[in-house]
C-alpha positions in Angstrom: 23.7 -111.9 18.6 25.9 -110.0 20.6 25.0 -105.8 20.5 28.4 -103.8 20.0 28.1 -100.1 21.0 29.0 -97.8 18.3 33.0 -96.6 19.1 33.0 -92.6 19.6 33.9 -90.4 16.8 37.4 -90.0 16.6 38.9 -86.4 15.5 42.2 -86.9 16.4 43.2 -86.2 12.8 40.6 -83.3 12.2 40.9 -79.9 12.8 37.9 -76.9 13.8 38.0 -73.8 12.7 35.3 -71.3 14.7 34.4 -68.3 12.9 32.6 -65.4 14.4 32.0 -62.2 12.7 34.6 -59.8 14.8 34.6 -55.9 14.4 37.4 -53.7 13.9 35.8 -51.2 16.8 35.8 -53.4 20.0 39.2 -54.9 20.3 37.3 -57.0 23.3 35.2 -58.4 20.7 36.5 -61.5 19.1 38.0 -62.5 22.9 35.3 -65.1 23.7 35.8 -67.0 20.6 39.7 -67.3 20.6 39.1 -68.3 24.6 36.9 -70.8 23.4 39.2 -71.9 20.5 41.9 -72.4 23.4 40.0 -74.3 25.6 38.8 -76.7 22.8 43.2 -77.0 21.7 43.5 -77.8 25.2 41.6 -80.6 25.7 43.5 -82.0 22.7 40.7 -83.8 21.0 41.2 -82.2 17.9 44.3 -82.4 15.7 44.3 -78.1 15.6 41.6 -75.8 16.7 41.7 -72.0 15.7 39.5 -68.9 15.2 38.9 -66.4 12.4 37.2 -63.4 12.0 35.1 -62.1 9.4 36.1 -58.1 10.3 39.2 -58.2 11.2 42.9 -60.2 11.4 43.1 -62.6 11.7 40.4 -63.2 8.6 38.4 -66.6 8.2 39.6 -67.1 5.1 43.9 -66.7 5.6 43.0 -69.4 9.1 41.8 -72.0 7.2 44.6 -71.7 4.7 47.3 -72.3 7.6 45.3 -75.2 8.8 46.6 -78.6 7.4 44.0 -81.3 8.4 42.4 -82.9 5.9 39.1 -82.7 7.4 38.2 -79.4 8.5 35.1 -78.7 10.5 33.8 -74.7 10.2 32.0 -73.8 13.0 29.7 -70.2 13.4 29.8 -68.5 16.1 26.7 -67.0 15.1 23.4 -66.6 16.6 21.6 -67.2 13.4 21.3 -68.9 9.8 21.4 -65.2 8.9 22.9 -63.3 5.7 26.2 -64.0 7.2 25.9 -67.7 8.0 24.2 -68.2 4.3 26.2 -65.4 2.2 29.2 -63.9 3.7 31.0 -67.0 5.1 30.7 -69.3 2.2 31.9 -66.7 0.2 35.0 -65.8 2.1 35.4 -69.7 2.3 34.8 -70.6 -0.8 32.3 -72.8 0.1 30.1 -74.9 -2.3 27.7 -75.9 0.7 27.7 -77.9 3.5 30.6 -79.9 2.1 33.1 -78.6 0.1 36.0 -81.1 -1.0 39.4 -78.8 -2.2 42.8 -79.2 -3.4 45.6 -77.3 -1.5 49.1 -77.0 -1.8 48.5 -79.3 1.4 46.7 -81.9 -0.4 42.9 -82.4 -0.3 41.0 -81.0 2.4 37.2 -81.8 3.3 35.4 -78.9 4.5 32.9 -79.3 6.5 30.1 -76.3 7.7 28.1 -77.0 11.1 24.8 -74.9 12.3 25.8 -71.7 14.2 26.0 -71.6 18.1 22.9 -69.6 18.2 20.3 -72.0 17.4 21.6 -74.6 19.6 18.9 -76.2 22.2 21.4 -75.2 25.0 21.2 -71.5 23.8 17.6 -71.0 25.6 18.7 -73.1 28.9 21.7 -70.9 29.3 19.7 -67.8 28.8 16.8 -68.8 31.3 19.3 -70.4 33.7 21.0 -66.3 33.3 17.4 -65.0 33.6 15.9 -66.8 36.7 19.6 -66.5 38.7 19.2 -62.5 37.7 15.9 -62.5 39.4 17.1 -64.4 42.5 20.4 -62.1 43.0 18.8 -58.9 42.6 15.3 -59.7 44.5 13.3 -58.7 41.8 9.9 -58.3 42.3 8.4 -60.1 39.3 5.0 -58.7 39.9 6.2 -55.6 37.5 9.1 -57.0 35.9 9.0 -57.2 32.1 11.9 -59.1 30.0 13.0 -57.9 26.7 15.3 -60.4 24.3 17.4 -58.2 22.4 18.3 -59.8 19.1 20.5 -57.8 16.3 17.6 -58.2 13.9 18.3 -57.3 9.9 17.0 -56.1 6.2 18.5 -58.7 4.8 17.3 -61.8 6.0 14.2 -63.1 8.7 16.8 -65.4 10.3 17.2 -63.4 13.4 14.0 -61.6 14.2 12.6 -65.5 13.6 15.0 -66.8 15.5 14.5 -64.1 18.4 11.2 -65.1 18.2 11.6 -68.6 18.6 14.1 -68.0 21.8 11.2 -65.8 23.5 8.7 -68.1 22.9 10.5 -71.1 23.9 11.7 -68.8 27.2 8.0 -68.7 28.2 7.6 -72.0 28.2 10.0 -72.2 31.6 7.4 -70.6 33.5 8.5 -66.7 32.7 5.6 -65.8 31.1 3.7 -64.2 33.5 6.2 -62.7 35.7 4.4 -59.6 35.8 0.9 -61.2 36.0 0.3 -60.4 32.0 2.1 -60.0 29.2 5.7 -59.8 30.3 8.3 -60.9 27.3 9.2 -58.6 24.6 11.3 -58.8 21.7 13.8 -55.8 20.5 16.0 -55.4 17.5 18.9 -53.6 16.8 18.5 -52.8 13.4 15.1 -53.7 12.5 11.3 -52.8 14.3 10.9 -53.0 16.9 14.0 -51.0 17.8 15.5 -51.7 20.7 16.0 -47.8 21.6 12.2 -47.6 21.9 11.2 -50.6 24.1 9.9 -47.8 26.8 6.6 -48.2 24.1 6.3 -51.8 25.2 6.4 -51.5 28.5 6.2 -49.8 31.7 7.2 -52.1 34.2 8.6 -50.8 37.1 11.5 -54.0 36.8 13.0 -54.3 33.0 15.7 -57.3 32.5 17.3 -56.8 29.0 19.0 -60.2 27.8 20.8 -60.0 24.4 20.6 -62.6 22.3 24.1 -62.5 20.7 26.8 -64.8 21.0 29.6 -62.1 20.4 30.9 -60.3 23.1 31.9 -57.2 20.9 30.7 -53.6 20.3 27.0 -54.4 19.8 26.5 -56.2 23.4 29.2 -53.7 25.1 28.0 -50.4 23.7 25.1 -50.2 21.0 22.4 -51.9 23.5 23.8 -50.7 27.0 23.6 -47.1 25.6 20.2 -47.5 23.7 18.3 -48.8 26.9 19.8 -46.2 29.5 23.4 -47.4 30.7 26.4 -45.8 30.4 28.7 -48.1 28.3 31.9 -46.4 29.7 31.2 -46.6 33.2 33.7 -49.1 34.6 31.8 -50.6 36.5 29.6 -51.6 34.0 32.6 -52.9 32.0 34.0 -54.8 35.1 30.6 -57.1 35.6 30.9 -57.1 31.5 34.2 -59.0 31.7 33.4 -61.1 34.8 29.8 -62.3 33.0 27.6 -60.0 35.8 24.5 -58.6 35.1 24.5 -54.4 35.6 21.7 -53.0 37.0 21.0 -48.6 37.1 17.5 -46.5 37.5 16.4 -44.7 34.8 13.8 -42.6 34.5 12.1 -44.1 37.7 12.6 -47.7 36.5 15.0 -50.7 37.6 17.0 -51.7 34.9 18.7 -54.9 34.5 21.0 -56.2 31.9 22.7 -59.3 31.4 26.1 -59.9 29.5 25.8 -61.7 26.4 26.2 -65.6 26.6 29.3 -65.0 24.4 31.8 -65.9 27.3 29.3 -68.4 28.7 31.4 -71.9 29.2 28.8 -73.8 27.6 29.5 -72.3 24.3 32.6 -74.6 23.9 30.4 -77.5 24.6 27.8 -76.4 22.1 30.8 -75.4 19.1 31.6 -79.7 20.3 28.1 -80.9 19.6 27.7 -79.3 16.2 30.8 -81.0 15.5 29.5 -84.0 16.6 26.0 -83.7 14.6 28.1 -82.4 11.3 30.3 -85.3 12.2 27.3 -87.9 12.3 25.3 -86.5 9.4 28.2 -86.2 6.8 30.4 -88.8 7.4 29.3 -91.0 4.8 28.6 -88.0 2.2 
C-alpha cells in the first residue's frame, strides 16, 4: 500500500481577521497588530487578512462585516482566555462559540474563533530568548538579578494571573531560576495583587529585568508599567528602543533596572496568529 502525505491546508479562499483589544489613549497601540495583519496579506496565503479593534475604529465587529470570505478565521491577539477572549469578543462578534455559521447579505459565512497569541508554546521561547539576550547585552551580573513577569492581571477572571503563572514557571525551567543563587522570578500585576507598583517588596536585587507579558504594544506596556517600576515613559529615549524592540535600562533608587518591550512587535507573532489558524483549521474542519 502506497502512504500519500496529507496535501497542506489550503486557505486561498479564507480570510483572517486578528483582533486585539486597542485603546483610544495610545495611538501607537493597535500598530503591531495591523503590521502583522500586513505581513500575513502579503505573503498572499489567505484570500484577505485584516485587523479590528475592540477600543477603537476600526471596531471588530464593522471588519468582519466588510470581509466577504466564506470562511472566516478570528484570531486574538490576546495574551489570555480572559474576560475578553470569553465575553467581550463573542459578544461584539456575535459569536455562538467556537463556530458560528451566519447568513450575510454576502451569503453564508463560517466563523471560526482560534486560541489567543498569548498562550501559544512560542510565547515562553520568545520571552526567554528576550530574557537571556538582555542578560548578555547589558553584562548583567545574575548573582543579584531578580526577573519580574508583568502580566495585566484582573477581577474578573483567573485567566491571566494563571496564565502569568504558567509563563514564570515554565521560564524557570530554561535554567533562569537561580539567577540570583535563590529565589529569583517574580510575578506582578497590573490590576490585581501583587501590584506591579510594589514589586520593590519582593525583592532587592541589586539587577531587576521587568518583562511584560502582553502582546499589545499600547498604553499599558508604553506608560502604565514603565512609570509604575521607575522609568520615565516620556523620555525619548525610552520611546526610541520602545519602537525599535530594545530593552531600556535607568538606576533607581540604587538599583539597575531593566525593561524589555513587550513581544507585541516580536516577528514571531505572525507565525504564531498562522499556527492557530492552522490548529483551528485542523480541529474544525469536519465540524
Amino acid at each position: 500500500m502506497t502512504y500519500t502525505p496529507a496535501s497542506p491546508p489550503n486557505f486561498s479562499s479564507a480570510g483572517v481577521l486578528i483582533a486585539a483589544h486597542g485603546s483610544p489613549n495610545s495611538p501607537g497601540g493597535p500598530s503591531a497588530t495591523r503590521h502583522h495583519a500586513e505581513h500575513l496579506a502579503n505573503m498572499e496565503i489567505f484570500a484577505e487578512v485584516s485587523a479590528g479593534f475592540m477600543a477603537e475604529k476600526p471596531f471588530v465587529s464593522d471588519v468582519l462585516d466588510d470581509l466577504e470570505s466564506s470562511e472566516i478565521y478570528i484570531v486574538p491577539n490576546l495574551a489570555t482566555m480572559g474576560y475578553i477572549y470569553q465575553e467581550k469578543l463573542p459578544k461584539a462578534l456575535g459569536l455562538t462559540g467556537q463556530v458560528t455559521e451566519r447568513i450575510t447579505p454576502k451569503g453564508h459565512q463560517r466563523l471560526i474563533l482560534t486560541e489567543p497569541v498569548g498562550s501559544h508554546p512560542l510565547i515562553v521561547k520568545m520571552m526567554t530568548s528576550s530574557i537571556e539576550a538582555t542578560l548578555k547585552a547589558f553584562a548583567i551580573d545574575t548573582d543579584d538579578t531578580a526577573l519580574v513577569i508583568v502580566g495585566h492581571g484582573s477581577t474578573k477572571s483567573r485567566a491571566s494571573f494563571q496564565q502569568t503563572e504558567k509563563i514564570a514557571s515554565e521560564i524557570a525551567q530554561f535554567g533562569l531560576a537561580d539567577i540570583a543563587g535563590h529565589k529569583a522570578i517574580f510575578k506582578a500585576f497590573l490590576e490585581e495583587v501583587p501590584f506591579v507598583e510594589d514589586w520593590r517588596m519582593q525583592t532587592e536585587a541589586q539587577n531587576v529585568i521587568f518583562a511584560p507579558f502582553l502582546i499589545s504594544d499600547g498604553f499599558h506596556a508604553n506608560r502604565d508599567i514603565p512609570l509604575a517600576i521607575g522609568f520615565d515613559p516620556g523620555d525619548l529615549d525610552f520611546q526610541a528602543n520602545l519602537a525599535q524592540g530594545k530593552a531600556s535600562e535607568t538606576m533607581f533608587n540604587g538599583q539597575r533596572l531593566i525593561y524589555l518591550p513587550p513581544l507585541g512587535s516580536h516577528p514571531d507573532v505572525a507565525e504564531i496568529i498562522f499556527s492557530r489558524v492552522k490548529q483551528a483549521q485542523e480541529n474544525f474542519a469536519n465540524t
